[in-house]
PDBQT receptor file of N, H, CA, C and O in Angstrom, charges set to zero:
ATOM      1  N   UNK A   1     100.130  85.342 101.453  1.00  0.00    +0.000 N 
ATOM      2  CA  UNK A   1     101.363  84.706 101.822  1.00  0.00    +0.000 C 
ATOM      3  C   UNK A   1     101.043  83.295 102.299  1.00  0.00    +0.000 C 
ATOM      4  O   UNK A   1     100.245  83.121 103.220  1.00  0.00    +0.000 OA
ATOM      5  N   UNK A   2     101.589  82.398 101.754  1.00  0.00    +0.000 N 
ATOM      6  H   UNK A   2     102.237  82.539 101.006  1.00  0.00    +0.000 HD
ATOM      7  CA  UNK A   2     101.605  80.666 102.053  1.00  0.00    +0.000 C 
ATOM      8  C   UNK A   2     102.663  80.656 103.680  1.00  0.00    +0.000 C 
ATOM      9  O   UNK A   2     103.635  81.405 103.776  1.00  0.00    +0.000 OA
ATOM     10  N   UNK A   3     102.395  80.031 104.424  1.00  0.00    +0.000 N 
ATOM     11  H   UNK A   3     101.605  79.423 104.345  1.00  0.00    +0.000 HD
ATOM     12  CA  UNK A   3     103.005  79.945 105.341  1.00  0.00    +0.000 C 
ATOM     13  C   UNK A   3     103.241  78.517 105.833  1.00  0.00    +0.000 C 
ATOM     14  O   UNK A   3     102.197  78.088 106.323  1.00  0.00    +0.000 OA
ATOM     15  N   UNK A   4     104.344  77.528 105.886  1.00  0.00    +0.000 N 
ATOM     16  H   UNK A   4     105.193  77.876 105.489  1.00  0.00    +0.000 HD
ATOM     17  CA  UNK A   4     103.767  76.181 106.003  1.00  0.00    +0.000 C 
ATOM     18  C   UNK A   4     104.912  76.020 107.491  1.00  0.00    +0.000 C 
ATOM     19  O   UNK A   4     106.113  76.287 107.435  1.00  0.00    +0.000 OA
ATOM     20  N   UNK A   5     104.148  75.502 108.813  1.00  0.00    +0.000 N 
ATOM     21  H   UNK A   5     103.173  75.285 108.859  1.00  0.00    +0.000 HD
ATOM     22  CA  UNK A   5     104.849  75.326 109.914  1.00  0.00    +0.000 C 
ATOM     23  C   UNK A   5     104.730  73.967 110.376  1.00  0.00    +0.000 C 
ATOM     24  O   UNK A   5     103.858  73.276 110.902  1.00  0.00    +0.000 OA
ATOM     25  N   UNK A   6     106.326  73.787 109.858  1.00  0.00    +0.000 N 
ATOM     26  H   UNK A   6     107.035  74.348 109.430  1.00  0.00    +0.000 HD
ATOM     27  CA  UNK A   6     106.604  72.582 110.261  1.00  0.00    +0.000 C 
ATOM     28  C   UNK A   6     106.046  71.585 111.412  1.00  0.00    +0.000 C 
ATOM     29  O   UNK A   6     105.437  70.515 111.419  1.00  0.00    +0.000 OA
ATOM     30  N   UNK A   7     106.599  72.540 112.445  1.00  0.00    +0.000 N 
ATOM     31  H   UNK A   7     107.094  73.409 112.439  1.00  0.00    +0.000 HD
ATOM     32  CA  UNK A   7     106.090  71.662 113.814  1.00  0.00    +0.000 C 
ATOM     33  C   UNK A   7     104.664  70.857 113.922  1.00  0.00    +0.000 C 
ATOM     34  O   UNK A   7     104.287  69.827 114.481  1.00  0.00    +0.000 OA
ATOM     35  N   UNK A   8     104.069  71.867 113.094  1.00  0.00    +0.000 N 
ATOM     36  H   UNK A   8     104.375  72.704 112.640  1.00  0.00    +0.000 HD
ATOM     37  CA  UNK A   8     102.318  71.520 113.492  1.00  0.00    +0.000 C 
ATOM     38  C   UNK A   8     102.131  70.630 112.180  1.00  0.00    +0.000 C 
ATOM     39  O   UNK A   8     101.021  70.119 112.031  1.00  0.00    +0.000 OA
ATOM     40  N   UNK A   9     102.822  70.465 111.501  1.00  0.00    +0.000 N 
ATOM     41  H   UNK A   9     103.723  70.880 111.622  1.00  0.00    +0.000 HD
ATOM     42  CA  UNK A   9     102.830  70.206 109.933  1.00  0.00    +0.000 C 
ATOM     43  C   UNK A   9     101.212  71.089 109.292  1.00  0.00    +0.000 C 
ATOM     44  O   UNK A   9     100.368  70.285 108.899  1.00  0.00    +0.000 OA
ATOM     45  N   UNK A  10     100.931  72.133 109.221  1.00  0.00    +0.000 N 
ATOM     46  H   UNK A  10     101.618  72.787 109.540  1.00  0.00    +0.000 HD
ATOM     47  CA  UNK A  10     100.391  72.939 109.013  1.00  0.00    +0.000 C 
ATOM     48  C   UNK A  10     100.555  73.988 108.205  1.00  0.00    +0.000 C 
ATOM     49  O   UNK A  10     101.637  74.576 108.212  1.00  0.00    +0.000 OA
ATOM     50  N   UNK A  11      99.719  74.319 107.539  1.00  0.00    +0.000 N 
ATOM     51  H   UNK A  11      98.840  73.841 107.534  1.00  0.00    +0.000 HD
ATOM     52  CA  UNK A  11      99.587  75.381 106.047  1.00  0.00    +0.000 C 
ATOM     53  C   UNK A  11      98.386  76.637 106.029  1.00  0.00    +0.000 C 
ATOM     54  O   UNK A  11      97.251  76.639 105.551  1.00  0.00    +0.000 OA
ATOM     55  N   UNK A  12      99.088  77.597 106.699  1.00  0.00    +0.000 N 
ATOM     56  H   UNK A  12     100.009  77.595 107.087  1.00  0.00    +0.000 HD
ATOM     57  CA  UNK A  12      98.102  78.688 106.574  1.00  0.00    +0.000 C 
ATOM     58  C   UNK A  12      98.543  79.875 105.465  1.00  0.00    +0.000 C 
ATOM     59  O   UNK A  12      99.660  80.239 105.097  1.00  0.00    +0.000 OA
ATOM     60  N   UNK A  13      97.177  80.329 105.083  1.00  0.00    +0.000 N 
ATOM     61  H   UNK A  13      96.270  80.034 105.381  1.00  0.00    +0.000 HD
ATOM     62  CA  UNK A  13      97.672  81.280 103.937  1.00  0.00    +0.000 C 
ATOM     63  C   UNK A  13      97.099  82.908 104.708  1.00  0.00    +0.000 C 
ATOM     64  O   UNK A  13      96.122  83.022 105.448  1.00  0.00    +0.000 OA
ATOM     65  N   UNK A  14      97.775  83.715 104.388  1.00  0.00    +0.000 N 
ATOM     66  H   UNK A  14      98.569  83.623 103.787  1.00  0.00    +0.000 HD
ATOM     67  CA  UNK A  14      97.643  85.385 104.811  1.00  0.00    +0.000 C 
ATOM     68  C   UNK A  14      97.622  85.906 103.771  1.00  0.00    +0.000 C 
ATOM     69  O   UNK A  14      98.438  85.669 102.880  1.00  0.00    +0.000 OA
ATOM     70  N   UNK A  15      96.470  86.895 103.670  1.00  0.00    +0.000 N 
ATOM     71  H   UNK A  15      95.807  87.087 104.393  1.00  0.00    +0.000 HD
ATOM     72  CA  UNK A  15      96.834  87.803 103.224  1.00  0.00    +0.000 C 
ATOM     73  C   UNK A  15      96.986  89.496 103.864  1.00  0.00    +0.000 C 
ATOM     74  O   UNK A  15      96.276  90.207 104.575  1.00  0.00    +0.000 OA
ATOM     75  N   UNK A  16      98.073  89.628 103.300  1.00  0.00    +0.000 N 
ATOM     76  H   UNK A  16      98.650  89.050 102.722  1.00  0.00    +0.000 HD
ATOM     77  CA  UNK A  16      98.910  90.722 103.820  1.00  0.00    +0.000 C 
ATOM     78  C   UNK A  16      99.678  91.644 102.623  1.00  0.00    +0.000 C 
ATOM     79  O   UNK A  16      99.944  91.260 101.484  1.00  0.00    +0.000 OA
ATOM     80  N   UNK A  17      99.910  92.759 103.119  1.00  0.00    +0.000 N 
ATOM     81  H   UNK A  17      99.694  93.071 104.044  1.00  0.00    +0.000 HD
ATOM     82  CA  UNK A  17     100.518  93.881 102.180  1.00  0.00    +0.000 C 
ATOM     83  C   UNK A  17     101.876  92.975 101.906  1.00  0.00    +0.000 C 
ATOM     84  O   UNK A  17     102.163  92.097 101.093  1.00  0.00    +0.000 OA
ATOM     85  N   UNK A  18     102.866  93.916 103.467  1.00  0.00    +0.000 N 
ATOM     86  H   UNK A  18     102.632  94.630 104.128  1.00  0.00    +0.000 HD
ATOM     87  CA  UNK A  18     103.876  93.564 103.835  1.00  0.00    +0.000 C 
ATOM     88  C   UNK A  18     104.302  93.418 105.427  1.00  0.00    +0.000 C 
ATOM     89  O   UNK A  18     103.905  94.277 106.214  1.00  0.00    +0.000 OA
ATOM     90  N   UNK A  19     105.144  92.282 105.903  1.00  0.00    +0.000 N 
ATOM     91  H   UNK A  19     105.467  91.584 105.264  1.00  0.00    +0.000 HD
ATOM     92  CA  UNK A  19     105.732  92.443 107.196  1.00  0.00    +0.000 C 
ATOM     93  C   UNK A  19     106.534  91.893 107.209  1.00  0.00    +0.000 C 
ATOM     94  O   UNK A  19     106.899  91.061 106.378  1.00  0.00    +0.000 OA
ATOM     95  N   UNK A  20     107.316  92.413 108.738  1.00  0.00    +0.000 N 
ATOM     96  H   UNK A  20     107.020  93.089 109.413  1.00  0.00    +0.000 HD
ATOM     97  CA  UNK A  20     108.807  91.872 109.257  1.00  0.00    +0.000 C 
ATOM     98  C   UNK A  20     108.527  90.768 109.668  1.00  0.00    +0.000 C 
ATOM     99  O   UNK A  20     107.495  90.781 110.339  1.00  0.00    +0.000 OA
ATOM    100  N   UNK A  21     109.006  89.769 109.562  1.00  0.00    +0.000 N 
ATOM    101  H   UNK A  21     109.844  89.758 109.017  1.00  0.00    +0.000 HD
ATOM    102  CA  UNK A  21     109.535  88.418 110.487  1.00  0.00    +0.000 C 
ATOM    103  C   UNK A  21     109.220  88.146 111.628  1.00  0.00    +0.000 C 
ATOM    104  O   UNK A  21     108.730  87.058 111.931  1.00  0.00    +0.000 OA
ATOM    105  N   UNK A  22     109.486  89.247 112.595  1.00  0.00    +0.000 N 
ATOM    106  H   UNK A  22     109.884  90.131 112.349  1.00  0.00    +0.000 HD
ATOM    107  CA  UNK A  22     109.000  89.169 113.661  1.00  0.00    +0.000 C 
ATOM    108  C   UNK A  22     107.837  89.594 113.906  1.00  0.00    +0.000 C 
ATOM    109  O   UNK A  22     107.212  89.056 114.820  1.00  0.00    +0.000 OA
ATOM    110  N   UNK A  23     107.287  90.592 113.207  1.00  0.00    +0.000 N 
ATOM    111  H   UNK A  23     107.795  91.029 112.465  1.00  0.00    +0.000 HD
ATOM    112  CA  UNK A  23     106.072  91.026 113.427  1.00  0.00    +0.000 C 
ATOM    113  C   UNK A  23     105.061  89.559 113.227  1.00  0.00    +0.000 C 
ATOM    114  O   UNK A  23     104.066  89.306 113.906  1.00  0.00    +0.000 OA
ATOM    115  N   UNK A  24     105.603  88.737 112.152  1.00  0.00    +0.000 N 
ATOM    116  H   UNK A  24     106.412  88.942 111.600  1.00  0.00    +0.000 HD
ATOM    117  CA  UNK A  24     104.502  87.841 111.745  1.00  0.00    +0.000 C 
ATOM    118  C   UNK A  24     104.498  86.805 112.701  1.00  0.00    +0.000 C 
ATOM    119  O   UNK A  24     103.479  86.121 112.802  1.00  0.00    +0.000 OA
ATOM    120  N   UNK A  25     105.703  86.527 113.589  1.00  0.00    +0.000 N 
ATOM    121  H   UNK A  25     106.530  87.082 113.507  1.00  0.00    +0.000 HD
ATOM    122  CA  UNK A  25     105.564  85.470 114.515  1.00  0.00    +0.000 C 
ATOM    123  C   UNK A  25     104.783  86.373 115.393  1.00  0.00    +0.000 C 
ATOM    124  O   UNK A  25     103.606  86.014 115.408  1.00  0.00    +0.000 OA
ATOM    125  N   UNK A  26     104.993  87.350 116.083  1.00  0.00    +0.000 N 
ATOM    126  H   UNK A  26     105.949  87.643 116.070  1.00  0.00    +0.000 HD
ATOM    127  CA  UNK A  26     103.957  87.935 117.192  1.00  0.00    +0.000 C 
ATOM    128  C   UNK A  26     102.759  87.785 116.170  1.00  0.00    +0.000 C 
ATOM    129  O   UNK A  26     101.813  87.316 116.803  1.00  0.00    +0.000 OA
ATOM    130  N   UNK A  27     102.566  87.900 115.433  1.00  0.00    +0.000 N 
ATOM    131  H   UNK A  27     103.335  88.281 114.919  1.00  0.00    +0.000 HD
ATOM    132  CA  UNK A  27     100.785  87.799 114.617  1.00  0.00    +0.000 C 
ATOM    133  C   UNK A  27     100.286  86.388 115.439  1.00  0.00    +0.000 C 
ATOM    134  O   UNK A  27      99.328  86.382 116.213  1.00  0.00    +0.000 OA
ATOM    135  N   UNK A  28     101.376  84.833 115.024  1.00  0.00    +0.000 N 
ATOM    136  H   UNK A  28     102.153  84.838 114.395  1.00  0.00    +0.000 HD
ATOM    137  CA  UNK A  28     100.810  84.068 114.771  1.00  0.00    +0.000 C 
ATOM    138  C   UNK A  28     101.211  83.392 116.318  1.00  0.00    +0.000 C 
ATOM    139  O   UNK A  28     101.157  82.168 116.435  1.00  0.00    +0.000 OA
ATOM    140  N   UNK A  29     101.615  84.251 117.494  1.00  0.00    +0.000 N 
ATOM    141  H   UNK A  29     101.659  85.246 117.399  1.00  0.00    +0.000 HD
ATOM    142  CA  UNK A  29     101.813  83.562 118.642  1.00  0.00    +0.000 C 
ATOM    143  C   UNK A  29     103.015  82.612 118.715  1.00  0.00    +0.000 C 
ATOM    144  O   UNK A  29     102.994  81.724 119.567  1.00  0.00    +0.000 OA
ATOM    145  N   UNK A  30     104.197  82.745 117.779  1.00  0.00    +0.000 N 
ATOM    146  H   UNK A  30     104.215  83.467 117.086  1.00  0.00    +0.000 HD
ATOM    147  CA  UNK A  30     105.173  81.684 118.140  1.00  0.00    +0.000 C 
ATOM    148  C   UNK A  30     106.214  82.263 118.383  1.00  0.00    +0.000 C 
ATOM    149  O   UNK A  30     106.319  83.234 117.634  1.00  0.00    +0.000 OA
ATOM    150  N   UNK A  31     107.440  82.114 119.370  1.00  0.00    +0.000 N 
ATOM    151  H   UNK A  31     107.355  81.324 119.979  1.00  0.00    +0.000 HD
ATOM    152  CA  UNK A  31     108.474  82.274 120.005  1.00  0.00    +0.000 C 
ATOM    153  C   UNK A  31     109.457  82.360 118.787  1.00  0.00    +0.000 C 
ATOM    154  O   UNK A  31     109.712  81.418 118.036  1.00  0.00    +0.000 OA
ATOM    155  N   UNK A  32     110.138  84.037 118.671  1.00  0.00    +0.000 N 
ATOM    156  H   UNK A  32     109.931  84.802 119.281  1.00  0.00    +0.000 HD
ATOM    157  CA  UNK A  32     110.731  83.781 117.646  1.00  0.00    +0.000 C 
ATOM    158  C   UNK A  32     112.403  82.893 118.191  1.00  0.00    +0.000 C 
ATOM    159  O   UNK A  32     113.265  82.783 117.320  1.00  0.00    +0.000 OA
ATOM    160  N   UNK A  33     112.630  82.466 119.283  1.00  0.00    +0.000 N 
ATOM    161  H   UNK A  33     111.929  82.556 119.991  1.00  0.00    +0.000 HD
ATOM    162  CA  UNK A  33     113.723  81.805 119.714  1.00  0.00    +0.000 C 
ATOM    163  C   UNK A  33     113.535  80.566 119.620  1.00  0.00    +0.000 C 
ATOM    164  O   UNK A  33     114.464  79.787 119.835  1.00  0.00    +0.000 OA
ATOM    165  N   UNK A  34     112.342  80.154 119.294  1.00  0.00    +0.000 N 
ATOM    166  H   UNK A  34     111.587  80.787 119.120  1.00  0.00    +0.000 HD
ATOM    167  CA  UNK A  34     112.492  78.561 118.764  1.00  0.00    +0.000 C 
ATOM    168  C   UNK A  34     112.021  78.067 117.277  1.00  0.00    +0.000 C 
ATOM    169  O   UNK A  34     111.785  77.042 116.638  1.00  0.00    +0.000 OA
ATOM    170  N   UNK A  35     112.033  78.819 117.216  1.00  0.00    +0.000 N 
ATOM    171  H   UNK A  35     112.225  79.652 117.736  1.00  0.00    +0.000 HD
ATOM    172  CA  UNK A  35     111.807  79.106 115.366  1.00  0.00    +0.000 C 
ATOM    173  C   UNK A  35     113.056  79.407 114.281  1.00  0.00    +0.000 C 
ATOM    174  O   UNK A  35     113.967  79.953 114.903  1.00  0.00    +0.000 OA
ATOM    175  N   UNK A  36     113.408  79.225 112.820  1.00  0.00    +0.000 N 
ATOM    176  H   UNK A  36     112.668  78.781 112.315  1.00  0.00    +0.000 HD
ATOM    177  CA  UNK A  36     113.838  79.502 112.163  1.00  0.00    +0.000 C 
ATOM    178  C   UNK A  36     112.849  79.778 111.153  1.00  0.00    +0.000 C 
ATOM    179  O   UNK A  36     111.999  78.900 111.005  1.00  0.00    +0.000 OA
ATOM    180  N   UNK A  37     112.770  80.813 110.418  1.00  0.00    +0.000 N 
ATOM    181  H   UNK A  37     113.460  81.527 110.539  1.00  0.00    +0.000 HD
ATOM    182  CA  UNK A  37     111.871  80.997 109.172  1.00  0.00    +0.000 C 
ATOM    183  C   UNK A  37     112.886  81.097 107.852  1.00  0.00    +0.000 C 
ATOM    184  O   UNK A  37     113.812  81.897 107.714  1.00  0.00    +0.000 OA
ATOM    185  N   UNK A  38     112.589  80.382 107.206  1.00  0.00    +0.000 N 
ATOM    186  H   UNK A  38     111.837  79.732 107.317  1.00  0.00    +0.000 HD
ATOM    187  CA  UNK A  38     113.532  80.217 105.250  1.00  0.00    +0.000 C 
ATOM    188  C   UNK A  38     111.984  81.066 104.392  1.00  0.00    +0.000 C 
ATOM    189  O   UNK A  38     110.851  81.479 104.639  1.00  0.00    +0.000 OA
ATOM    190  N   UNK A  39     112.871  80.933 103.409  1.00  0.00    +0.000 N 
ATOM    191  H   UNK A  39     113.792  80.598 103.208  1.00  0.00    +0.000 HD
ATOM    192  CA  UNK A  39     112.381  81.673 102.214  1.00  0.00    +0.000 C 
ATOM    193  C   UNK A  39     113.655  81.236 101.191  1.00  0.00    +0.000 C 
ATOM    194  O   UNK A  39     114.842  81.563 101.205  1.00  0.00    +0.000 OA
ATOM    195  N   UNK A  40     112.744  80.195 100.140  1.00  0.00    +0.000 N 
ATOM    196  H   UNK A  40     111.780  79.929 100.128  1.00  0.00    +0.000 HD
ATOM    197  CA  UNK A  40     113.123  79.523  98.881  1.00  0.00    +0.000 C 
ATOM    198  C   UNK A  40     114.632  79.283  99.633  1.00  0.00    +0.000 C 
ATOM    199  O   UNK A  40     115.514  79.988  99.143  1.00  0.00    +0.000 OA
ATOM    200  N   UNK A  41     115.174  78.170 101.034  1.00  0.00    +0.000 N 
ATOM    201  H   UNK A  41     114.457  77.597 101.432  1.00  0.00    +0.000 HD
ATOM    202  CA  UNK A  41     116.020  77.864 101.739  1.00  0.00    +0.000 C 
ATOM    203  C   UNK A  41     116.964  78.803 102.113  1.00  0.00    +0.000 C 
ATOM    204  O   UNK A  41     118.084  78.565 102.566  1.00  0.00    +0.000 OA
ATOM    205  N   UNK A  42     116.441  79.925 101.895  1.00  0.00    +0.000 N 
ATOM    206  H   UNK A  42     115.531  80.119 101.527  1.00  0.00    +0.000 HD
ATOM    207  CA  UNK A  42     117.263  80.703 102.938  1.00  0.00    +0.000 C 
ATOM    208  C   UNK A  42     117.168  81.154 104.508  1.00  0.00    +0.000 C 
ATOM    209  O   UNK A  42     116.264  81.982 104.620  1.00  0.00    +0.000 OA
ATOM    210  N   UNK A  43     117.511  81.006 105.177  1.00  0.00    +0.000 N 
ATOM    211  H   UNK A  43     118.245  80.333 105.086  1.00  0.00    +0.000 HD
ATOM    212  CA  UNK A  43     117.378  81.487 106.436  1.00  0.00    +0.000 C 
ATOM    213  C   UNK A  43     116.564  82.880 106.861  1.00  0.00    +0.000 C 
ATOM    214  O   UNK A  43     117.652  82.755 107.424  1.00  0.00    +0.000 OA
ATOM    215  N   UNK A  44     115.984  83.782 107.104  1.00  0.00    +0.000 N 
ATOM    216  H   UNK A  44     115.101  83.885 106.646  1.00  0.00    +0.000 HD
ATOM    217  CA  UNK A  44     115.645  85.127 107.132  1.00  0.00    +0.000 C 
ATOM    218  C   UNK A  44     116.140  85.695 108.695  1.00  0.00    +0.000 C 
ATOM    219  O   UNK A  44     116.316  84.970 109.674  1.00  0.00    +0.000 OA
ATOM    220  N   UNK A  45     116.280  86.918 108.653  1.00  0.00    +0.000 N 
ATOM    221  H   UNK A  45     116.137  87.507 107.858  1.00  0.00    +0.000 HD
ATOM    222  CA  UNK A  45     116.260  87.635 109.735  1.00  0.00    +0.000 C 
ATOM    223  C   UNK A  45     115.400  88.131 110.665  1.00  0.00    +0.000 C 
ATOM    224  O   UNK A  45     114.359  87.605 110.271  1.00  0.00    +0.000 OA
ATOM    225  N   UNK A  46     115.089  88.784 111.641  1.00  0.00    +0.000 N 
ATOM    226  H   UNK A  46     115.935  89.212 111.962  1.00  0.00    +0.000 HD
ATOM    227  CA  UNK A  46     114.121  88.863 112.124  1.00  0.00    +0.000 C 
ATOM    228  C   UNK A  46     113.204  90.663 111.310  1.00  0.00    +0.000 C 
ATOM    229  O   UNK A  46     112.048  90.953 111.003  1.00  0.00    +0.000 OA
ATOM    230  N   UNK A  47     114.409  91.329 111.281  1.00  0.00    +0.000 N 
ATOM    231  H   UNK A  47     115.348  91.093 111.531  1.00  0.00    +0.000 HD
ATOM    232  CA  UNK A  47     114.230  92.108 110.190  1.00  0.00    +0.000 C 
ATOM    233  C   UNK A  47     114.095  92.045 108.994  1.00  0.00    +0.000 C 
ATOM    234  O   UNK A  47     114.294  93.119 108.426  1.00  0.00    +0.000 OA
ATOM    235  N   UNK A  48     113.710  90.813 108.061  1.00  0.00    +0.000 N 
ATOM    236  H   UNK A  48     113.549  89.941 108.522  1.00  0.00    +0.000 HD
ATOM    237  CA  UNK A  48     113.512  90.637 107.026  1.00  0.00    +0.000 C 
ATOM    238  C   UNK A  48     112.132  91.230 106.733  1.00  0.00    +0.000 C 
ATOM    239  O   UNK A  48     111.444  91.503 107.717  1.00  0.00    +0.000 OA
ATOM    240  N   UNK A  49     111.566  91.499 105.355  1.00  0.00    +0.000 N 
ATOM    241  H   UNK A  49     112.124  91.277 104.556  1.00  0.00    +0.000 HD
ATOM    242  CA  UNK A  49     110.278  92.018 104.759  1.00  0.00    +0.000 C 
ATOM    243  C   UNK A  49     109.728  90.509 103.870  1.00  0.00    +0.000 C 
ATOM    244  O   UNK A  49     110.104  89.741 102.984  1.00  0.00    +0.000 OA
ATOM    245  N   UNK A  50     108.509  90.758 104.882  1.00  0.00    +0.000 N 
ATOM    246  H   UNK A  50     108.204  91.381 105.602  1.00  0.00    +0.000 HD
ATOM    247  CA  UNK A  50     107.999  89.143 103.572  1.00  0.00    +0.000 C 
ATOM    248  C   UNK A  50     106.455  90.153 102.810  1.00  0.00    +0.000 C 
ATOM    249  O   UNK A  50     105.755  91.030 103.317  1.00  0.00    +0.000 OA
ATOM    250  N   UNK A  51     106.431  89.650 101.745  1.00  0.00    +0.000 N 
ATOM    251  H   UNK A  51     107.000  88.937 101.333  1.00  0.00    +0.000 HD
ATOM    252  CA  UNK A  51     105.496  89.791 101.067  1.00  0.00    +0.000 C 
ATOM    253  C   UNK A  51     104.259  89.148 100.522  1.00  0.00    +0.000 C 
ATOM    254  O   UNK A  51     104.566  87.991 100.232  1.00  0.00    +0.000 OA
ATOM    255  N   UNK A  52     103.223  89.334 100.299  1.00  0.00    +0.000 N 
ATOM    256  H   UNK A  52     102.973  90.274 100.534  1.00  0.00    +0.000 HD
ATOM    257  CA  UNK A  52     101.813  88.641 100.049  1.00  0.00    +0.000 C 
ATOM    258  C   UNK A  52     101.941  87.161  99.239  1.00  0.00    +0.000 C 
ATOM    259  O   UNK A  52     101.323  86.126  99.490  1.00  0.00    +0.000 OA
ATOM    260  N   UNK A  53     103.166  87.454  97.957  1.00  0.00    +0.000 N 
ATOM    261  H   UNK A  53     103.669  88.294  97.753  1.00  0.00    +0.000 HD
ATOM    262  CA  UNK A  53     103.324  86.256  97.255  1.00  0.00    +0.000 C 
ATOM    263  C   UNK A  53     104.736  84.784  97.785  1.00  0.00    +0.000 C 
ATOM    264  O   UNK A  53     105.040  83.690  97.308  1.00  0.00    +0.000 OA
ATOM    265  N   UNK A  54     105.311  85.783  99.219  1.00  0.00    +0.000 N 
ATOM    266  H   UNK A  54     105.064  86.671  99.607  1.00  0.00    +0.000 HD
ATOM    267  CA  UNK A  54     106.176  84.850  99.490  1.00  0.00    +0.000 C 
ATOM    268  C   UNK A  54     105.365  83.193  99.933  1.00  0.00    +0.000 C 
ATOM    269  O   UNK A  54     104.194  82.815  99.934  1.00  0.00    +0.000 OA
ATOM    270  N   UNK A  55     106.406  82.673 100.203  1.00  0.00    +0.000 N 
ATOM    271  H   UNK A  55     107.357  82.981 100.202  1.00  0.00    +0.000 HD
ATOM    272  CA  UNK A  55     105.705  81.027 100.435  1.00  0.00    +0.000 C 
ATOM    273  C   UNK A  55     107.134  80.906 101.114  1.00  0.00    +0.000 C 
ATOM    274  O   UNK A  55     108.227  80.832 100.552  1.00  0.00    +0.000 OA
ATOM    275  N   UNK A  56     106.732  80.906 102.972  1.00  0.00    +0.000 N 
ATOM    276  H   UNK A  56     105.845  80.966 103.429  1.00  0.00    +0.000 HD
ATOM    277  CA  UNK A  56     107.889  80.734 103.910  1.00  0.00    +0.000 C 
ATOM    278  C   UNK A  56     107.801  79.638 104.618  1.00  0.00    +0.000 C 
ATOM    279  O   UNK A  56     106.632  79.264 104.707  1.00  0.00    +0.000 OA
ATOM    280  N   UNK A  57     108.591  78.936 105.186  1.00  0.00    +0.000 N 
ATOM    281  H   UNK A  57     109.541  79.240 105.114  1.00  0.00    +0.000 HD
ATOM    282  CA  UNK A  57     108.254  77.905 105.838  1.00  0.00    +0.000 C 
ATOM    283  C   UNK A  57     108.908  78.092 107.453  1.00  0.00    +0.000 C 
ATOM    284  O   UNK A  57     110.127  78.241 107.545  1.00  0.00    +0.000 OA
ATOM    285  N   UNK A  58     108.116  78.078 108.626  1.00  0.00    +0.000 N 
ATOM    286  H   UNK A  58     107.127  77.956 108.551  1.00  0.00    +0.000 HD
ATOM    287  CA  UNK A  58     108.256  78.154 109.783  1.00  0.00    +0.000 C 
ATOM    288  C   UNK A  58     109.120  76.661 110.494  1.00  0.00    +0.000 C 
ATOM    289  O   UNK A  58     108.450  75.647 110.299  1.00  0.00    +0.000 OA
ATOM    290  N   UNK A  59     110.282  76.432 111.159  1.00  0.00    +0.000 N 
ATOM    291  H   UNK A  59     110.826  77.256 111.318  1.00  0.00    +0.000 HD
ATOM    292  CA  UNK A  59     111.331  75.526 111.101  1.00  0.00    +0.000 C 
ATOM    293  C   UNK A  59     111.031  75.502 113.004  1.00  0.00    +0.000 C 
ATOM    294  O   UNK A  59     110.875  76.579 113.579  1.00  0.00    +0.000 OA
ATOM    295  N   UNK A  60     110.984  74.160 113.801  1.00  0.00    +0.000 N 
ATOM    296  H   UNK A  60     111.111  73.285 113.333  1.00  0.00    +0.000 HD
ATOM    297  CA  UNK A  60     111.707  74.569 115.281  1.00  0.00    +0.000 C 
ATOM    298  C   UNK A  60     113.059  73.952 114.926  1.00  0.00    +0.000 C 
ATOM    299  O   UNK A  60     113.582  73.225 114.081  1.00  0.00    +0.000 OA
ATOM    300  N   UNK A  61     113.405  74.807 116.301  1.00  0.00    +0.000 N 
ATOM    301  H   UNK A  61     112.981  75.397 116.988  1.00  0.00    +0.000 HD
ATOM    302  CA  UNK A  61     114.799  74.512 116.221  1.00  0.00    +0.000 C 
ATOM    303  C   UNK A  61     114.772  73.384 117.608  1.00  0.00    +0.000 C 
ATOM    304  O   UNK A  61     113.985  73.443 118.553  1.00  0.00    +0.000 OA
ATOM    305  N   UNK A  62     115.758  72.476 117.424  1.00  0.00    +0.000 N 
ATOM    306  H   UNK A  62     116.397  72.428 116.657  1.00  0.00    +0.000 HD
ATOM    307  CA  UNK A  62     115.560  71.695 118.567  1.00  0.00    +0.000 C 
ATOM    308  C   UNK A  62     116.923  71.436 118.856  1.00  0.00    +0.000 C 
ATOM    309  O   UNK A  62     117.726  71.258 117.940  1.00  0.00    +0.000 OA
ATOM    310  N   UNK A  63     117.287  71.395 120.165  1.00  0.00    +0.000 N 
ATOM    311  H   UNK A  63     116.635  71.539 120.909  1.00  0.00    +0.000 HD
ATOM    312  CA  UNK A  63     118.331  71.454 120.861  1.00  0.00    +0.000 C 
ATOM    313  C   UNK A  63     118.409  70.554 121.661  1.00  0.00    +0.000 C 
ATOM    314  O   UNK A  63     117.386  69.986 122.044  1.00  0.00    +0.000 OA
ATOM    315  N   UNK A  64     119.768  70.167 122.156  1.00  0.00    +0.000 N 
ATOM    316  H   UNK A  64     120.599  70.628 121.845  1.00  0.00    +0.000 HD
ATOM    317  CA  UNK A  64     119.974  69.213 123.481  1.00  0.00    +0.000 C 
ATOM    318  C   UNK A  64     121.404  69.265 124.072  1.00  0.00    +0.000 C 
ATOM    319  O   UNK A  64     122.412  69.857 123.689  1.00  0.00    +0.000 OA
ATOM    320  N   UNK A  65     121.231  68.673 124.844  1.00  0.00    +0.000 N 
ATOM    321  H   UNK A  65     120.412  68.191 125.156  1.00  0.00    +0.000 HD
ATOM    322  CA  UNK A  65     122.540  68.703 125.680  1.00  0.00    +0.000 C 
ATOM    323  C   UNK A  65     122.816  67.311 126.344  1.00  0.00    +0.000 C 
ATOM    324  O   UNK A  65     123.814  67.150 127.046  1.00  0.00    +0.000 OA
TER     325      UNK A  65
């Protein structure tokens, strides 16, 4: 799995069967509340299933007031 995170502008690749969304942010240590993860621009859930050949891109979300 290609993984490219924005914030860090960074590109790590996994390999992996299959996992949830969230499971993969607890893998990789990032807060899934400041994160958005897409897949080919879609948004995903935290229950979503990613797979070995996906290519996701890790998004922060940035806020203000």
């Amino acid at each position: 799995m290609k993984i490219i995170i924005e914030k860090s502008n960074e590109t790590k690749n996994i390999d992996i069967n299959q996992i949830k969304v969230d499971d993969l942010l607890k893998k990789l240590n990032i807060n899934p509340v400041t994160v958005i993860v897409t897949k080919k621009g879609n948004a995903l859930t935290d229950n979503s299933i990613l797979k070995n050949k996906d290519i996701i891109r890790i998004i922060s979300v940035v806020s203000g007031g």
